[in-house]
C-alpha positions in Angstrom: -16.2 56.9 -14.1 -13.7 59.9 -13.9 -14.8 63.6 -15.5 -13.3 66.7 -14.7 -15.9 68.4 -16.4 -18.3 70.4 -14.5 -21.1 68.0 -13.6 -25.4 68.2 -13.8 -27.0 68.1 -10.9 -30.4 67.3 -11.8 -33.2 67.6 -8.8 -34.1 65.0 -6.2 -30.7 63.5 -6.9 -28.5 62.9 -3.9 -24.9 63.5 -3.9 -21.9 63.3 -1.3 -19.4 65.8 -1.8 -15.8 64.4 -0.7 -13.6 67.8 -1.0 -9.8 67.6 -0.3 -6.3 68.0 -1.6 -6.2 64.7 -2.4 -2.2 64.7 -2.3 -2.4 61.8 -3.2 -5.9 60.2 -3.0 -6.0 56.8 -1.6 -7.8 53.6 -0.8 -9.3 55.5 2.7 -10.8 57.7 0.1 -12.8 55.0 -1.7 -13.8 53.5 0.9 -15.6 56.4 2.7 -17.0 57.0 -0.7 -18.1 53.7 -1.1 -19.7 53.6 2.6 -21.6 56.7 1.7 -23.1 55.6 -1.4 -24.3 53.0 0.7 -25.5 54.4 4.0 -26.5 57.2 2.9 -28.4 55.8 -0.3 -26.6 58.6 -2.4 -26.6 58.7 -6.2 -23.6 60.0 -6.7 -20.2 60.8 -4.6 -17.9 63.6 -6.5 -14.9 64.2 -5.8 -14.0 67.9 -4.9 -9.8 68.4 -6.0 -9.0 71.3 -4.3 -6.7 73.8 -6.2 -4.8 74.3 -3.1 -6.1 73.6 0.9 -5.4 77.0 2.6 -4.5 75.4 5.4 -1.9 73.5 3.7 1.9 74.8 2.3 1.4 75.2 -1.7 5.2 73.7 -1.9 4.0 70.3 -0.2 0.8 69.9 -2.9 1.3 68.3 -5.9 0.5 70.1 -9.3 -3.7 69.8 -9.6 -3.5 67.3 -12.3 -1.2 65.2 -11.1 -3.9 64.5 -8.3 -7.0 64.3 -10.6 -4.6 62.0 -12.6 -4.5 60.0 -9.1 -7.7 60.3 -8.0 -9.3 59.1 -11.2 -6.8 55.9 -10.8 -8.9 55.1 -7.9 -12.1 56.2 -8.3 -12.8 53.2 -11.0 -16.8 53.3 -10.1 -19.4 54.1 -12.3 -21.3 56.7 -9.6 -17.7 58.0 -7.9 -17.2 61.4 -10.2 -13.7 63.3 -10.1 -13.8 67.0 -10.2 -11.8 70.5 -10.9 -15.1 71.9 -9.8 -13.3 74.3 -7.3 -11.3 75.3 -9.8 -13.8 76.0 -12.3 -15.7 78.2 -9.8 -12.7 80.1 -8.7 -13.5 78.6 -5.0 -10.5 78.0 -1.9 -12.5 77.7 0.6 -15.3 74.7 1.6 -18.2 77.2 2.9 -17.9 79.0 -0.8 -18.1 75.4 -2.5 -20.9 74.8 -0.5 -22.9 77.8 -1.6 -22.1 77.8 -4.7 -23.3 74.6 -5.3 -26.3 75.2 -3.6 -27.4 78.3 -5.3 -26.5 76.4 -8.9 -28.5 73.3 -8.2 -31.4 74.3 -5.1 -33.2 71.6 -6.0 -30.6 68.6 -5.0 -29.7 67.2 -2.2 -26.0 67.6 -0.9 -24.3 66.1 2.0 -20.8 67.4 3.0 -18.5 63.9 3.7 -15.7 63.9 6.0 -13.3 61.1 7.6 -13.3 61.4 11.8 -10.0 62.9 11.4 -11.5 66.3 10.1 -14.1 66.9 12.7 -11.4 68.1 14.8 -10.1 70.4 12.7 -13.5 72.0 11.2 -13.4 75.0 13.7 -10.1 76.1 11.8 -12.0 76.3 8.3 -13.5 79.4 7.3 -16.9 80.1 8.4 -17.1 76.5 9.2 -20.3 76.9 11.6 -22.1 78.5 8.2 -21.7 75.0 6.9 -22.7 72.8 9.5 -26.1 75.5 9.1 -26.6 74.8 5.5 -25.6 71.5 4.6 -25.7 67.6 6.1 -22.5 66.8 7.1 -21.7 62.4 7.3 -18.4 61.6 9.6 -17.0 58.5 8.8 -14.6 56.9 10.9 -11.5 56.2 10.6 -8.7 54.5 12.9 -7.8 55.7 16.6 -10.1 59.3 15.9 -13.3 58.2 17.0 -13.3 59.7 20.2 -11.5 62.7 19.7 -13.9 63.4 17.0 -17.0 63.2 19.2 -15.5 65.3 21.8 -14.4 67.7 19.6 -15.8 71.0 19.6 -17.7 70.9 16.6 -19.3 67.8 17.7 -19.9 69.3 21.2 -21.6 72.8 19.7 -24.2 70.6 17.3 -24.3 67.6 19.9 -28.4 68.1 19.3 -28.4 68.0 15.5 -26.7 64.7 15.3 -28.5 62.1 13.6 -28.8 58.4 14.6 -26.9 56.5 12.8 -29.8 54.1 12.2 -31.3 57.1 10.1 -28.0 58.0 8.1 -30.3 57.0 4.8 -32.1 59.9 5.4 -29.6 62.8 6.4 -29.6 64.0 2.2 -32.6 65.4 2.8 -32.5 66.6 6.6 -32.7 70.6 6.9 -29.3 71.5 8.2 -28.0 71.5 10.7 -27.7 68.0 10.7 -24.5 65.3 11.1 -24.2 61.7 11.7 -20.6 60.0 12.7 -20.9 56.3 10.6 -18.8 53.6 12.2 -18.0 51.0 9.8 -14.8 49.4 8.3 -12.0 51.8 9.1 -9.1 51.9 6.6 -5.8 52.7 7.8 -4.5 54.7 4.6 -3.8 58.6 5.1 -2.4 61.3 2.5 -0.2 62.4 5.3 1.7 59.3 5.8 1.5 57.9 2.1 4.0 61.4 1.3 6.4 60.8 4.1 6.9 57.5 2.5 7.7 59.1 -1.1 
């Protein structure tokens, strides 16, 4: 099921937020949102199209609805939800999603999703320890990053909030700070290599 609507939220509900340019989204995606609704026991996973990654040149991101258009062609699951929400809130950056959301919908449960790519990269985002501090965060593996993600230095500086992975069905309601790195069935599939084929 593919909106671009701004979503309800309504409390007790448990959603993974997968945010990204999603230029273009791919099977990987799926996958880690499929795992999530899963493991996690989540109602929901959205899908977070960023208007533009600041960390990323605007002239290599496709036009917005280009990758919703995307997105929604792979997101064909009746609890995956695809969403302009950044762009509806006037939001670039991941720690001003976050609270927005937050202070919109108190009363549900959020948990930040990442592939074991990004882990490495989180000290580079803004205020990125603010978000570790105020909402679950679920790492999902994916091929060859494993250990560069768990020695990485956000994984090193919260090394005490991580979570079994055992008790990954709970982290939606842990009080932040509060991670857990999921191994599983890694898919090889990466925005970055999908455009230097095109």
């Amino acid at each position: 099921m593919a909106h671009h609507n701004l979503p309800i939220a309504t409390p007790g509900l448990r959603i993974g937020l997968l945010g990204g340019s999603f230029n273009p989204a791919h099977e990987g995606h799926l996958q880690i949102s499929l795992e999530a609704l899963k493991r996690l026991e989540l109602d929901w996973v959205w899908w977070l199209v960023s208007p533009q990654n600041p960390l990323k040149a605007e002239k290599e991101t496709k036009p917005l609805a280009d990758r919703l258009e995307a997105a929604s062609y792979y997101a064909q699951h009746p609890r995956i939800f695809i969403s302009n929400l950044e762009h509806q809130l006037g939001t670039q950056y991941t720690i001003d999603t976050a609270h927005r959301l937050k202070a919109r919908w108190p009363q549900t449960r959020f948990v930040w999703l990442m592939g074991a790519d990004i882990l490495p990269q989180l000290p580079e985002w803004k205020n990125w320890t603010q978000l570790m501090e105020i909402m679950p965060i679920a790492i999902f593996d994916r091929p060859g990053y494993d250990l560069q993600a768990l020695s990485s230095l956000a994984a090193q500086r919260y090394r005490d909030n991580r979570w079994d992975e055992s008790d990954a069905a709970g982290l939606a309601t842990a009080t932040a700070p509060a991670w857990c790195f999921i191994h599983g069935c890694q898919h090889p599939e990466s925005s970055t290599a999908l455009r230097t084929q095109q």
